[in-house]
TORLUMNU-19631 format. One record per residue (C-alpha): x, y, z. Coordinates in nm, 3 decimals. Each point is the difference from the previous one (the first is absolute). Last residue first. Example, Ala and Ser with C-alpha at 12.3 -4.5 7.8 and 13.67 -1.06 7.14 Angstrom:
2
+---------+---------+---------+
|       X |       Y |       Z |
+---------+---------+---------+
|   1.367 |  -0.106 |   0.714 |
|  -0.137 |  -0.344 |   0.066 |
+---------+---------+---------+
END
This chain:
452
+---------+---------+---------+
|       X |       Y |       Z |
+---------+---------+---------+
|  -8.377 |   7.536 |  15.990 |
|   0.022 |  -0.408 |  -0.068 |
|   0.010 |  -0.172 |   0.367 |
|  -0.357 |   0.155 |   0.165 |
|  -0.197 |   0.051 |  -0.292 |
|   0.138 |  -0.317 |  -0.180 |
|  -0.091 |  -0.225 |   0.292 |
|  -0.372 |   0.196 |   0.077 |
|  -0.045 |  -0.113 |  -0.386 |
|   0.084 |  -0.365 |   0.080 |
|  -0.207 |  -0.022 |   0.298 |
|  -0.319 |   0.174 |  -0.149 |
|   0.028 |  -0.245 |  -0.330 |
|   0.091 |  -0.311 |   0.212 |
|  -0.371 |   0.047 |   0.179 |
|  -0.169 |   0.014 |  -0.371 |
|   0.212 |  -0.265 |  -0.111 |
|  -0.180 |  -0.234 |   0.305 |
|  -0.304 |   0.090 |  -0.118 |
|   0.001 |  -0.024 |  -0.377 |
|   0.206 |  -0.328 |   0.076 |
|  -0.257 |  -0.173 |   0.162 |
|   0.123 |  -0.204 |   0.302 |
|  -0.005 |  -0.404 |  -0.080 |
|   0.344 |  -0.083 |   0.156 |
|   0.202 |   0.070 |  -0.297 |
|  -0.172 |   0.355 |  -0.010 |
|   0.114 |   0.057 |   0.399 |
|   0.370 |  -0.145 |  -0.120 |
|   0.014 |   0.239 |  -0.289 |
|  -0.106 |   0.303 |   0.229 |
|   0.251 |  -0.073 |   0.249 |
|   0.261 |  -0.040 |  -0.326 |
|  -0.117 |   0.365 |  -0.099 |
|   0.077 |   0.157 |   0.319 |
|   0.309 |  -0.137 |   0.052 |
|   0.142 |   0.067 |  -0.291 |
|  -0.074 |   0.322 |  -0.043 |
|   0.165 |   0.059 |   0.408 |
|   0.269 |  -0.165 |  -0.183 |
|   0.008 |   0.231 |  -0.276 |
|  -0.023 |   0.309 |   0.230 |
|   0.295 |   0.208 |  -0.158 |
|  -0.129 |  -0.047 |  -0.360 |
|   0.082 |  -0.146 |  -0.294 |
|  -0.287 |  -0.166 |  -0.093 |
|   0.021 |  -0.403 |  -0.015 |
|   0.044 |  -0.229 |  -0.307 |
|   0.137 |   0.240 |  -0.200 |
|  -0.093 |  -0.086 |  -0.368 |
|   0.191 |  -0.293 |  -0.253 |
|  -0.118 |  -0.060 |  -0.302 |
|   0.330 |  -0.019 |  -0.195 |
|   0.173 |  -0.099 |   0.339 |
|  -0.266 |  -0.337 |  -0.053 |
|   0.113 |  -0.067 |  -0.314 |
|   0.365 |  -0.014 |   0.163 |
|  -0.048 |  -0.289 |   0.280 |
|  -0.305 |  -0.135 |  -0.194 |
|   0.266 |  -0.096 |  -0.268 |
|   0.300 |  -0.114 |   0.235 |
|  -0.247 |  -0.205 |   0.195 |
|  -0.164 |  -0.176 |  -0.337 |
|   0.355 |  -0.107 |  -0.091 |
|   0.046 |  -0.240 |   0.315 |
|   0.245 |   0.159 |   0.299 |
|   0.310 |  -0.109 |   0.080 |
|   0.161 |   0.136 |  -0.298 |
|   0.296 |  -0.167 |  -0.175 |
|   0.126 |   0.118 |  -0.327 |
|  -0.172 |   0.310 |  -0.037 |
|   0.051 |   0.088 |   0.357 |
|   0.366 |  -0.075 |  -0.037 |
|   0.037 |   0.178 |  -0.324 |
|  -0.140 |   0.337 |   0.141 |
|  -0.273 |   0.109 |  -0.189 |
|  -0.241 |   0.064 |   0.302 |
|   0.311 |   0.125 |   0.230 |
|  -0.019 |   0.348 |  -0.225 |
|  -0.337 |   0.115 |   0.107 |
|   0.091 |   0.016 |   0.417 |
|  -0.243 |   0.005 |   0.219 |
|  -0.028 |  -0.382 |   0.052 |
|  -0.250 |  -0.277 |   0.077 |
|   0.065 |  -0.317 |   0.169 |
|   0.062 |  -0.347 |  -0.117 |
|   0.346 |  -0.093 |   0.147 |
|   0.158 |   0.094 |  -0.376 |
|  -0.168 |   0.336 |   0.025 |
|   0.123 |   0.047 |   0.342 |
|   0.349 |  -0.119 |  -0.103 |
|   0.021 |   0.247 |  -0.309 |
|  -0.139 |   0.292 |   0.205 |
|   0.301 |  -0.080 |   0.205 |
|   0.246 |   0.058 |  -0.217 |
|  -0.169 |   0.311 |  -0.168 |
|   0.023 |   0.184 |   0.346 |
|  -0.301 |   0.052 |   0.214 |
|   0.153 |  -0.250 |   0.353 |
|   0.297 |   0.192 |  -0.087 |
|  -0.080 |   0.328 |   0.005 |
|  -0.213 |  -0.084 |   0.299 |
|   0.309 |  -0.130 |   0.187 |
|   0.230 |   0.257 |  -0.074 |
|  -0.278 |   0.267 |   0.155 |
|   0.021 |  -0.175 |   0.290 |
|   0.382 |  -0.001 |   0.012 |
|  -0.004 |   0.403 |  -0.101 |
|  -0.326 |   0.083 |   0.261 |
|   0.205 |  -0.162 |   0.321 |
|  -0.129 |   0.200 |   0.278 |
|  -0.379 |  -0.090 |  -0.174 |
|  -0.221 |   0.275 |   0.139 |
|  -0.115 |   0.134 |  -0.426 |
|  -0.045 |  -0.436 |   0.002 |
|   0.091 |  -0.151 |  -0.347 |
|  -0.255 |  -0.135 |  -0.233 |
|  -0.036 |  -0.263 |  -0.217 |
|  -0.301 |   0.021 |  -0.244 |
|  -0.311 |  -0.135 |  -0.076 |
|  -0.326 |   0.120 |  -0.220 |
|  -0.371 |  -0.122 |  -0.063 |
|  -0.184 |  -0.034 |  -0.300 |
|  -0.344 |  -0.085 |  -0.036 |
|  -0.039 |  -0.146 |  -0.399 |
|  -0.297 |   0.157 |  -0.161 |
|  -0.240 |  -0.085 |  -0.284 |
|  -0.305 |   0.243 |  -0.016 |
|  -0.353 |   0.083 |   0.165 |
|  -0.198 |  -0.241 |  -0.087 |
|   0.280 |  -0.226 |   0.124 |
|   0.306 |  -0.187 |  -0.134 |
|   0.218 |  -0.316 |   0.117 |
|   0.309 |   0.008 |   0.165 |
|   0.267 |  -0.094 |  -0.204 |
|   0.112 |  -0.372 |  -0.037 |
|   0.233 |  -0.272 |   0.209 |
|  -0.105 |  -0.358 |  -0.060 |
|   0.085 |  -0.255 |   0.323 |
|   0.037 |  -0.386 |  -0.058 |
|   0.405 |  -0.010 |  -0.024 |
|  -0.046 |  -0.003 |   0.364 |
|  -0.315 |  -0.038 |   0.177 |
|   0.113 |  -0.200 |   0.331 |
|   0.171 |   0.290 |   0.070 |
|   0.336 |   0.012 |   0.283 |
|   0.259 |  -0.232 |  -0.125 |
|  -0.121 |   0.040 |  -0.377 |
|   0.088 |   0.382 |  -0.007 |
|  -0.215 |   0.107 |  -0.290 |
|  -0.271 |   0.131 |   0.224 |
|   0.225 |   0.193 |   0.219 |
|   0.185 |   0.203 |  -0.277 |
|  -0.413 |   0.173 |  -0.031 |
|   0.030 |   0.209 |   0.304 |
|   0.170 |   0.237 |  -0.242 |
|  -0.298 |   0.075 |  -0.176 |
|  -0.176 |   0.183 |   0.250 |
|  -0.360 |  -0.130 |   0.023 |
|  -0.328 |  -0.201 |  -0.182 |
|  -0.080 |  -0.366 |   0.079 |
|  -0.193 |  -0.243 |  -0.190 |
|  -0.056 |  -0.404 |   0.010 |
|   0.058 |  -0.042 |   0.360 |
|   0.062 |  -0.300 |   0.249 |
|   0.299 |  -0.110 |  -0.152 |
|   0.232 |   0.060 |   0.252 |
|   0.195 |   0.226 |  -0.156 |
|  -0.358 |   0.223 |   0.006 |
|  -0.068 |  -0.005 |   0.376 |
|   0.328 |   0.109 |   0.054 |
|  -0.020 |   0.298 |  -0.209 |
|  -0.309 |   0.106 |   0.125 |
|   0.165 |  -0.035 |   0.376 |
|   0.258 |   0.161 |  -0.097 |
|  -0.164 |   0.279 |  -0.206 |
|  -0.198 |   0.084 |   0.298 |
|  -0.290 |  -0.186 |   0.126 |
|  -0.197 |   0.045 |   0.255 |
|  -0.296 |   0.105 |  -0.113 |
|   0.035 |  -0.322 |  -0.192 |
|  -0.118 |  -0.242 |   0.258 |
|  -0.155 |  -0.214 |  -0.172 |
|   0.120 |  -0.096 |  -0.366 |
|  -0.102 |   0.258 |  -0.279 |
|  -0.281 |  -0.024 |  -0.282 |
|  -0.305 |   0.158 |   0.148 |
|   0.129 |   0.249 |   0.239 |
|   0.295 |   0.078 |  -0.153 |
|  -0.136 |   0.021 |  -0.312 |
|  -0.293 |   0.229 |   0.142 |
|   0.218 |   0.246 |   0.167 |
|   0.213 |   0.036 |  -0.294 |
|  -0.329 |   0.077 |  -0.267 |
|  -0.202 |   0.210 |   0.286 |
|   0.268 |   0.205 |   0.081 |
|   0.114 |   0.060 |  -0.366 |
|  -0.403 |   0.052 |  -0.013 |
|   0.010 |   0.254 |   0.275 |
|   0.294 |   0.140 |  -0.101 |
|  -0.120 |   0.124 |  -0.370 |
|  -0.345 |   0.128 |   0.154 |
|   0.206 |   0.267 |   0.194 |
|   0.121 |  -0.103 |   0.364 |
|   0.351 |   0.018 |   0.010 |
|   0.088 |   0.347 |  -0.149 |
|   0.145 |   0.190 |   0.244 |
|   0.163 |   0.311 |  -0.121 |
|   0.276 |   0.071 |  -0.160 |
|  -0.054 |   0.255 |  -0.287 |
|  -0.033 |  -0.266 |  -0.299 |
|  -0.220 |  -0.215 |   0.277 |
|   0.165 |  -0.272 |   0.208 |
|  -0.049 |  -0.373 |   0.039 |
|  -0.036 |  -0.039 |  -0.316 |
|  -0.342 |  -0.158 |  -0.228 |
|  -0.023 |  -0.116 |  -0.375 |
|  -0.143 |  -0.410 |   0.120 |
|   0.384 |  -0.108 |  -0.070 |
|   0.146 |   0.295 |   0.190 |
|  -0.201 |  -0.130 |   0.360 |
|   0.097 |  -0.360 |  -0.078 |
|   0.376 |   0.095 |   0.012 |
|  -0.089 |   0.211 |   0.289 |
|  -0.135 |  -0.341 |   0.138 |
|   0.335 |  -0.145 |  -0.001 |
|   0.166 |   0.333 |   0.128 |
|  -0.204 |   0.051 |   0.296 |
|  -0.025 |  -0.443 |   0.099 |
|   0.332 |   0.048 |   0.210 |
|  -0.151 |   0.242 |   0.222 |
|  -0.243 |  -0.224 |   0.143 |
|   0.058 |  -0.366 |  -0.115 |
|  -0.229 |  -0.122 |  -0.288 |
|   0.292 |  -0.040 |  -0.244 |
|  -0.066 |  -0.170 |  -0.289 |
|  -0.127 |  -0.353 |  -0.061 |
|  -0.200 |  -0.198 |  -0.301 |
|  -0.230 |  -0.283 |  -0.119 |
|   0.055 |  -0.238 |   0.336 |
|   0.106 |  -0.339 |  -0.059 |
|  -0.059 |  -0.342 |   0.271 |
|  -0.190 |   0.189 |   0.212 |
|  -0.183 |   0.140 |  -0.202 |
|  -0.060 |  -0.039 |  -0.366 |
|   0.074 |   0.321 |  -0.194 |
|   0.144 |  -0.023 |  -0.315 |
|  -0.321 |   0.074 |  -0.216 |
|  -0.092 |   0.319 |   0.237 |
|   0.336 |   0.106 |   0.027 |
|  -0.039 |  -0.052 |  -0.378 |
|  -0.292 |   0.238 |  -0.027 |
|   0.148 |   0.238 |   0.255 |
|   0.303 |   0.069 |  -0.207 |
|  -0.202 |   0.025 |  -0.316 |
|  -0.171 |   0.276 |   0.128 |
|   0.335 |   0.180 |   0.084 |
|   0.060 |  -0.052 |  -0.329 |
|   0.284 |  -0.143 |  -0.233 |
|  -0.018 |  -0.319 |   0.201 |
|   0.327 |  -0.282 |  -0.008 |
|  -0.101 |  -0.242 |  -0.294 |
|  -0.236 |  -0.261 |   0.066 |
|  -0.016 |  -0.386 |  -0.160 |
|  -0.110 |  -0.142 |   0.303 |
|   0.246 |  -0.246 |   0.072 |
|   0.253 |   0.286 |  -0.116 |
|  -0.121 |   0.287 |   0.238 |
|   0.090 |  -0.294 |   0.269 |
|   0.331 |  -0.066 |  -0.104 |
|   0.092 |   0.404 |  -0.019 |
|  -0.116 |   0.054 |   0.357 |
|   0.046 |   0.380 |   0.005 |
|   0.186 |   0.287 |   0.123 |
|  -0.142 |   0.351 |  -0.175 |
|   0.257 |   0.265 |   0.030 |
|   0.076 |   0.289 |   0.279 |
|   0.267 |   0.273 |  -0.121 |
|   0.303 |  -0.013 |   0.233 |
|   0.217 |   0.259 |  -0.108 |
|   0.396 |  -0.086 |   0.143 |
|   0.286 |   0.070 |   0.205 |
|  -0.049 |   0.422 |  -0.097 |
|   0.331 |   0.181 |   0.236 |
|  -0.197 |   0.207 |   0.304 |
|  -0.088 |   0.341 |   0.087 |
|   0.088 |   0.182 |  -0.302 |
|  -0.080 |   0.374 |   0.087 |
|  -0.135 |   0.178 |  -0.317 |
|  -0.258 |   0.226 |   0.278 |
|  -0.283 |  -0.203 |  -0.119 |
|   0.123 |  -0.351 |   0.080 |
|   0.246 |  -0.254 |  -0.220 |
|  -0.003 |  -0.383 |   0.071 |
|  -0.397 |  -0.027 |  -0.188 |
|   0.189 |   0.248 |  -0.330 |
|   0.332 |  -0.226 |  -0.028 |
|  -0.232 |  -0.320 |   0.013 |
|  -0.209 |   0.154 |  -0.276 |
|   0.283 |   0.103 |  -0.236 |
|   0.149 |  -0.328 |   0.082 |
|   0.379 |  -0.025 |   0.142 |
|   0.298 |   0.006 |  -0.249 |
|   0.034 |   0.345 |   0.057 |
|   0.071 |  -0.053 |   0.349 |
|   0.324 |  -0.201 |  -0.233 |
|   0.232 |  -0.125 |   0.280 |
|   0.283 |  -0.085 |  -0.236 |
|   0.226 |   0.274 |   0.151 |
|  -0.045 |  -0.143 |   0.351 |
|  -0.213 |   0.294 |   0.184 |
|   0.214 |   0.162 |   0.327 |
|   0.313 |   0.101 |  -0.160 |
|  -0.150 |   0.115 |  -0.262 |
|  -0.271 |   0.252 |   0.173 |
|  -0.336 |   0.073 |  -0.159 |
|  -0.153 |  -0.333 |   0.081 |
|   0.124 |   0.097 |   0.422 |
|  -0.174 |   0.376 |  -0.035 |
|  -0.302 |  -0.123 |  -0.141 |
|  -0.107 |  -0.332 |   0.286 |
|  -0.172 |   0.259 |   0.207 |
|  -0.017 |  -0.152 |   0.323 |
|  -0.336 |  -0.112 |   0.100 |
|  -0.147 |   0.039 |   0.312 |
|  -0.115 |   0.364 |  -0.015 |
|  -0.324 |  -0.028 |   0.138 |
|  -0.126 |   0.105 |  -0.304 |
|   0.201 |  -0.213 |  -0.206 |
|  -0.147 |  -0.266 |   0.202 |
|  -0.369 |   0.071 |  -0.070 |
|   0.037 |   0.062 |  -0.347 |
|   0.207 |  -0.332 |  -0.114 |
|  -0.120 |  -0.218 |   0.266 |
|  -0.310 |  -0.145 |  -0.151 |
|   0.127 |  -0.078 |  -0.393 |
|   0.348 |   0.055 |   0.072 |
|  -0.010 |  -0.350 |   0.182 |
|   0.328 |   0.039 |   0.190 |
|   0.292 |  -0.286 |   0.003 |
|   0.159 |   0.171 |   0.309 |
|   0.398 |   0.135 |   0.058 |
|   0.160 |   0.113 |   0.254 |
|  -0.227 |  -0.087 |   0.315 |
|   0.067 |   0.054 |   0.354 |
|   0.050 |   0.398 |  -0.045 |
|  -0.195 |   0.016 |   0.339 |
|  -0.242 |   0.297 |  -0.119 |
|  -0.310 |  -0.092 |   0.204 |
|  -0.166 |   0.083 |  -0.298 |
|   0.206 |  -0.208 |  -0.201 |
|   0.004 |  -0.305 |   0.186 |
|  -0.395 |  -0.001 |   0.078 |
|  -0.102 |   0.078 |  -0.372 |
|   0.247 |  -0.228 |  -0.156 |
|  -0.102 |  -0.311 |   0.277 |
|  -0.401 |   0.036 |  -0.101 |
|   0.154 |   0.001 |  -0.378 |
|   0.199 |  -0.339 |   0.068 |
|  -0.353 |  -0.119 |   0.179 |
|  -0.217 |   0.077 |  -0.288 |
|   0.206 |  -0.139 |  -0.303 |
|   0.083 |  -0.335 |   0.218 |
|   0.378 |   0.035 |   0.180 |
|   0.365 |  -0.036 |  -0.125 |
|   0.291 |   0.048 |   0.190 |
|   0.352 |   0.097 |  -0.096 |
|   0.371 |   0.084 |   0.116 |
|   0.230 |   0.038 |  -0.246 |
|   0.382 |   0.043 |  -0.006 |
|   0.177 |   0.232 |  -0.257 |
|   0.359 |  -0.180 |  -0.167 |
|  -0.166 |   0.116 |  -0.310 |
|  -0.022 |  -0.305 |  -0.244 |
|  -0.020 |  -0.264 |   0.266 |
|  -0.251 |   0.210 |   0.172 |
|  -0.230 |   0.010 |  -0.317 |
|   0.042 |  -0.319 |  -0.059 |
|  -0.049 |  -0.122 |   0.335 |
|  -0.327 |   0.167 |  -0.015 |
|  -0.143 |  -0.195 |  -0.355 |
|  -0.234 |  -0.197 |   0.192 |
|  -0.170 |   0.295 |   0.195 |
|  -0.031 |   0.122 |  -0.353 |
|  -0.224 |  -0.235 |  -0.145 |
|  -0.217 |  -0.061 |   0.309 |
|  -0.045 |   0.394 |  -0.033 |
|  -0.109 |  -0.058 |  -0.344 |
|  -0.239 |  -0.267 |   0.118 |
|  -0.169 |   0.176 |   0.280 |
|   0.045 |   0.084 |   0.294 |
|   0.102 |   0.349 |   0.111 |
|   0.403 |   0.032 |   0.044 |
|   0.149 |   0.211 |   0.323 |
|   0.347 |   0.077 |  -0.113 |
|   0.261 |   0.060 |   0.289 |
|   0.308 |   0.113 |  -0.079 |
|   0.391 |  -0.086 |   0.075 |
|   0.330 |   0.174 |  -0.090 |
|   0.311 |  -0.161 |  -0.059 |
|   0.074 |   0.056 |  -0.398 |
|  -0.191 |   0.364 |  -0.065 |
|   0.181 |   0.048 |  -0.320 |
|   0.055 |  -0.355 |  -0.111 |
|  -0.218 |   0.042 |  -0.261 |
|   0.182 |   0.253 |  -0.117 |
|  -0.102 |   0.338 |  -0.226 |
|   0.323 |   0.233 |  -0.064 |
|  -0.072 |   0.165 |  -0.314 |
|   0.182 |  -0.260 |  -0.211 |
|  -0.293 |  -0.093 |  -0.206 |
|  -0.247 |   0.289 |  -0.057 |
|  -0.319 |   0.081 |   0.201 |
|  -0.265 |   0.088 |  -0.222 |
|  -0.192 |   0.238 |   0.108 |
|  -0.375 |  -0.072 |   0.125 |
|  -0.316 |   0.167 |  -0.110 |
|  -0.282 |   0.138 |   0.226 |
|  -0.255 |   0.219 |  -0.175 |
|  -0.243 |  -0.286 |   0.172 |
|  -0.100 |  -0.337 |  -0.249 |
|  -0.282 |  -0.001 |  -0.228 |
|  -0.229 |  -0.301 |   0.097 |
|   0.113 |  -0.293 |  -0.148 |
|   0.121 |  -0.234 |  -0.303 |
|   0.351 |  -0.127 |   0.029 |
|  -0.092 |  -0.350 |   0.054 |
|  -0.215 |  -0.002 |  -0.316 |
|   0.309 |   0.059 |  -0.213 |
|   0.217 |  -0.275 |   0.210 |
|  -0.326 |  -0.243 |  -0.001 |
|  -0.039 |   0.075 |  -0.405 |
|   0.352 |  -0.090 |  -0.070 |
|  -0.022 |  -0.315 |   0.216 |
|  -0.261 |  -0.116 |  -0.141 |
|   0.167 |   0.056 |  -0.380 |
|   0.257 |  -0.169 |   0.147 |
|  -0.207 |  -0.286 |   0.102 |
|  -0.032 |  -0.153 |   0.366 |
|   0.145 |  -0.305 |   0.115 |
|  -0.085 |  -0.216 |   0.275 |
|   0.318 |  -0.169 |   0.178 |
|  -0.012 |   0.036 |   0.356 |
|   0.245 |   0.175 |   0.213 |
|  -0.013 |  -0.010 |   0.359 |
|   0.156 |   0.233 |   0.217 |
|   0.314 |  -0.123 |   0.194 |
|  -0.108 |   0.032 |   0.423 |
|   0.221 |   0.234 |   0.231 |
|  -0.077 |  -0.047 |   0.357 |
|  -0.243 |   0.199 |   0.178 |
|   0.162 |   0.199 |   0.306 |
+---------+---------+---------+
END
C-alpha cells in the first residue's frame, strides 16, 4: 500500500472575477441524460460507517488524478472503517486486465478508474457496469451533501449511456491544452500560436536538435487517435459521417494527416512512434521541448519542482485553430463499480467518495481537473491553487470548445488502432492518402460488424 503524502499548496492567486467565470464555464456541456437525482435529506439514515469492516479492491489507471487519490486512501478508510486494496497499471495494460477479469467473471475488482471515453459503450454492453441510479436515488446510500447535480452537464451526459443507465460517478473532463516553454516564447518575443500554421512556424523557429526539438505529441499507436483527431476537426474533417459511416479518408484527413504526420516527423525527437503521453511528457520536463499538446491534467507534473526541470517556466493556453474551426478534444472519466462486485454498497461508498465536493477540492488543489462546477469558487482554491492562472483559464475555455474526442462507438479501440498504425506509417514517410485509404475499409468493416 502507498503511504499517505500532504498535497502541496502553493500560493498563486487567481481573481474573483476568474474564478466566477471558471465556475460558469465549468458547468458548460453536452446536455445531460433525463436522469435527475433526489435529494437525499439529513437524518435519512446515510453513514459513513455503514459498511465499517469490509474490504475492496480498486484497480487505478495512471495518471495524475489517480496519483491523487491513491494518496488520499487512508482517508477514505479512516473515514469508513472499509479496507482497500489497490493497484495501478499504464492506460493500456489496466484496460488489457478489465477485459480479461471481467470476462472471465472472477469479481476480483470492485471498483476501476474507467476512461468513459473508450469503455463506456463497449462495457455497458457487456454488462460490466453496475448501474450507479438506484444507489444516488437512495438516502441511506448517497451522503445528503452529495450534490450529482453538482456534476457538469457534459460529464453527467459522457458517464450516462443510451438506455439512461449511469455507469460510473464523472471524476473529471480532461480537455487537452497547449503546454509551452513560456521563457523561450519570451526571448523571442512570441505569443503561444492562434493557428495551426503558426504552430509549425515556431516549431520550425524553436527547433534545434538535439539540444531542443520544436514540438511532441503522441506518435504511439493507439494513443496518437485522439491527438490527431484533434488535427482531423481543425482542417473541417470527423471521423464519422452525419449517418455513421467512415469518414477517414476525405480531403480534410488527408491534410490533418499530412499536417500531424509532418510535425512529428520534422520537429519531434527520435523515436517518437513510440511515444505515449509519458514519454512526451517526459521528454518535455526535461527541457527538451518547446510545445506539447494533451490531457490537461498531466500538466500538475510540470509545476512539481522535484520532478521538472521546467517549472514555473511552462504557459498553459487553448489549442490553437484550423481552417476548419477552433476545437478543444474532450475526453471523459469516471469511477465505476463492478455489476460482479460481491461487495457493490462498499464499492459504491468508495466512488461516492472519491467524486464528492471534498475531494474535488483536494484534486483541484493537487493540480488536477475536476467535474464538479462548484469547487472552482471554493475559497481554498481561490486562495491557494496549485496550478498558475493560465491552467485554470485553458482548463474552462477549453470545455467552451470542447468536441468528443473519439466516436462513441463499441469498436473505439479497434478505431484506435487502426488510425494510430496509419499515423506511425505517415510518420515514417508513408503517404497519408494511401495509408487513410486502407484505415477507411478497416474502420467501416468495424462499424458494420459492432454498430447494427
Amino acid at each position: 500500500m502507498k503511504g499517505r503524502r500532504d498535497i502541496r499548496q502553493e500560493s498563486r492567486g487567481i481573481s474573483r472575477r476568474q474564478a466566477l467565470q471558471l465556475g460558469a464555464a465549468a458547468a458548460a456541456g453536452a446536455a445531460a441524460g433525463p436522469f435527475v437525482m433526489r435529494v437525499a435529506r439529513a437524518g435519512e439514515g446515510f453513514n459513513w460507517q455503514r459498511f465499517k469492516g469490509s474490504k475492496i479492491f480498486v484497480q487505478f489507471t495512471k495518471n495524475p488524478w489517480s496519483d491523487t487519490m491513491e494518496k488520499l486512501v487512508p482517508d477514505f478508510e479512516k473515514q469508513t472503517g472499509i479496507k482497500v486494496e489497490f493497484a495501478d497499471l499504464p492506460e493500456i495494460q489496466a484496460r488489457q486486465k478489465l477485459t480479461v477479469e471481467f470476462t472471465a467473471g472472477s469479481g476480483g475488482i470492485d471498483v476501476w478508474y474507467t476512461s468513459m471515453h473508450v469503455e463506456k459503450r463497449r462495457f455497458w454492453k457487456s454488462g460490466w457496469y453496475l448501474d450507479m441510479r438506484k444507489f444516488l436515488n437512495d438516502p441511506t446510500m448517497t451522503a445528503p451533501d452529495y450534490d450529482w447535480n453538482d456534476m457538469a452537464a457534459g460529464a453527467k451526459s459522457i458517464a450516462t449511456q443510451p438506455d439512461g443507465s449511469i455507469s460510473g460517478l464523472p471524476a473529471f473532463v480532461d480537455p487537452w491544452i497547449l503546454f509551452y516553454r513560456k521563457d523561450l516564447f519570451a526571448q523571442k518575443g512570441l505569443k503561444p500560436p492562434k493557428t495551426l500554421a503558426e504552430m509549425e512556424e515556431f516549431s520550425q523557429k524553436f527547433h534545434n536538435a538535439p539540444s531542443l526539438y520544436g514540438f511532441v505529441a503522441r506518435g504511439l499507436k493507439n494513443a496518437n487517435a485522439p491527438a490527431w483527431d484533434w488535427v482531423l476537426f481543425s482542417m473541417g474533417g470527423n471521423f464519422q459521417t452525419k449517418d455513421g459511416k467512415a469518414s477517414v479518408n476525405t480531403p480534410e484527413a488527408v491534410k490533418a494527416m499530412d499536417y500531424y504526420a509532418g510535425m512529428l516527423r520534422r520537429f519531434a525527437p527520435p523515436g517518437v512512434v513510440n511515444f505515449n503521453w509519458y514519454e512526451c511528457s517526459s521528454a518535455f520536463m526535461q527541457g527538451q521541448v518547446a510545445m506539447y499538446f494533451d490531457g490537461v491534467n498531466f500538466a500538475s507534473q510540470f509545476e512539481d519542482k522535484e520532478k521538472s526541470k521546467i517549472a514555473g517556466n511552462v504557459g498553459y493556453a487553448v489549442l490553437p485553430a484550423g481552417p476548419g474551426g477552433h476545437f478543444s478534444p474532450i475526453f471523459g472519466n469516471a469511477v465505476a463499480v463492478s455489476a460482479q462486485s460481491k461487495v457493490p454498497g462498499p464499492a459504491y461508498f468508495f466512488a461516492q467518495w472519491a467524486t464528492t465536493k471534498q475531494s474535488a477540492v483536494k484534486e483541484l488543489l493537487a493540480g488536477v481537473g475536476s467535474a464538479r462546477t462548484s469547487v472552482w469558487n471554493d475559497p481554498q482554491i481561490k486562495a491557494k491553487p496549485k496550478m498558475p492562472a493560465d491552467w485554470y483559464q485553458a482548463y474552462v475555455d477549453s470545455l467552451k470548445i470542447g468536441r468528443l474526442g473519439l466516436p462513441e462507438i463499441v469498436g473505439v479501440t479497434e478505431y484506435r488502432d487502426i488510425i494510430g498504425v496509419a499515423i506511425q506509417k505517415a510518420i515514417e514517410g508513408a503517404k497519408s492518402a494511401d495509408v487513410l485509404a486502407a484505415a477507411q475499409k478497416e474502420f467501416q468493416e468495424v462499424l458494420d460488424k459492432t454498430e447494427k
